[in-house]
N, C-alpha and C positions, 0 to 999 in steps of 0.2 A: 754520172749514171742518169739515165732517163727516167723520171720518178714513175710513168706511167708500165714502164713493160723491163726495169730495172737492167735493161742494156746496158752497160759501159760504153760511153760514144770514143773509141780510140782515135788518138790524132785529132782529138777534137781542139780548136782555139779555147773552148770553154773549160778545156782542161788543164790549163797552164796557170800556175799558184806563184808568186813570187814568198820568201821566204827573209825576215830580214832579223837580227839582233838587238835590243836594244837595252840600256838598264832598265832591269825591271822596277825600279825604284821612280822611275819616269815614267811609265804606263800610267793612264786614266781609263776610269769606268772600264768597261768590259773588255778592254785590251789585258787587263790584269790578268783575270780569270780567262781569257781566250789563250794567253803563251805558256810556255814552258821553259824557264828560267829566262824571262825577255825574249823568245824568240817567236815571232807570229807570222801569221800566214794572213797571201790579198790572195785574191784574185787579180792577173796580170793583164788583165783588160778594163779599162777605162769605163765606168756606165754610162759617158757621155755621148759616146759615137764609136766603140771599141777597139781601139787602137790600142797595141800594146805599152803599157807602163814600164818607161826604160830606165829614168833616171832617178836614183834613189843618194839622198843627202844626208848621211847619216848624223852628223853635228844636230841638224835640224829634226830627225824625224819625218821627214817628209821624201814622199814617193811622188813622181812627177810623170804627166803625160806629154810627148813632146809634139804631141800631133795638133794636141787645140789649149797646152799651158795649163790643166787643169790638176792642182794639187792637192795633194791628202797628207793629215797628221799620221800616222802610222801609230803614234804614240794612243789616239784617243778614238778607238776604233774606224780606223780609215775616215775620216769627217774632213768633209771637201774646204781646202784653203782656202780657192783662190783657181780662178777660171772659171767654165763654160760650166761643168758638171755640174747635175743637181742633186745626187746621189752618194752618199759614200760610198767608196769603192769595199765592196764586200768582203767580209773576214771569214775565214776559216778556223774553229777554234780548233787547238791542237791540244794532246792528252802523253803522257808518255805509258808504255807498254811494256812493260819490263823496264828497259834501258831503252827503248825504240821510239822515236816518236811517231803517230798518230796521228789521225785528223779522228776529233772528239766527238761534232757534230757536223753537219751540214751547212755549207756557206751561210753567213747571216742574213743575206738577202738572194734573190734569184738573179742570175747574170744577164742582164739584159742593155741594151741601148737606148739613151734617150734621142739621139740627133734621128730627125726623120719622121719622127713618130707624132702623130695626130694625139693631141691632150685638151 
């Protein structure tokens, strides 16, 4: 949604969430309180230059970008491995609703790209 005029941008890239499992016994820091029974939510675009985040290692915890190598723990709120990224890739905390699950709050950080960008 557009914070400014609260549009839903449908078919938007910025709206695509990846969705993963994990023990929740193995969560750190605010990955704990982000899931619901281990299961947490990214953003499925990379903050490094956004390419979508395809490949996910579940043994490890780690969510992969395959366009520039760039890796995240999943476990400890998206916190970049290993690669170009300089960002963790943004979490989505979820709530459950009855039985339903939810998105809690708003993405942890705003979805944006660093490759390009004048700093």
């Amino acid at each position: 949604m557009a914070p400014a005029n609260k549009i839903v941008r449908n078919g938007s890239r910025l709206n695509e969430v990846l969705l993963v499992r994990l023990d929740p016994k193995m969560l750190l820091g605010a990955s704990q309180s982000d899931s619901v029974e281990g299961v947490l939510a990214y953003s499925a675009l990379c903050p490094h230059a956004g390419c979508n985040v395809t490949t996910w290692t579940p043994e490890e915890g780690r969510l992969s970008c395959d366009c520039h190598s760039s890796e995240f723990d999943a476990r400890a709120s998206g916190k970049v491995i290993d690669g170009p990224a300089s960002r963790p890739l943004p979490s989505l905390p979820l709530k459950l609703s009855g039985d339903v699950l939810v998105v809690a709050r708003p993405f942890s950080a705003v979805i944006r790209f660093d490759e390009g960008l004048d700093e």
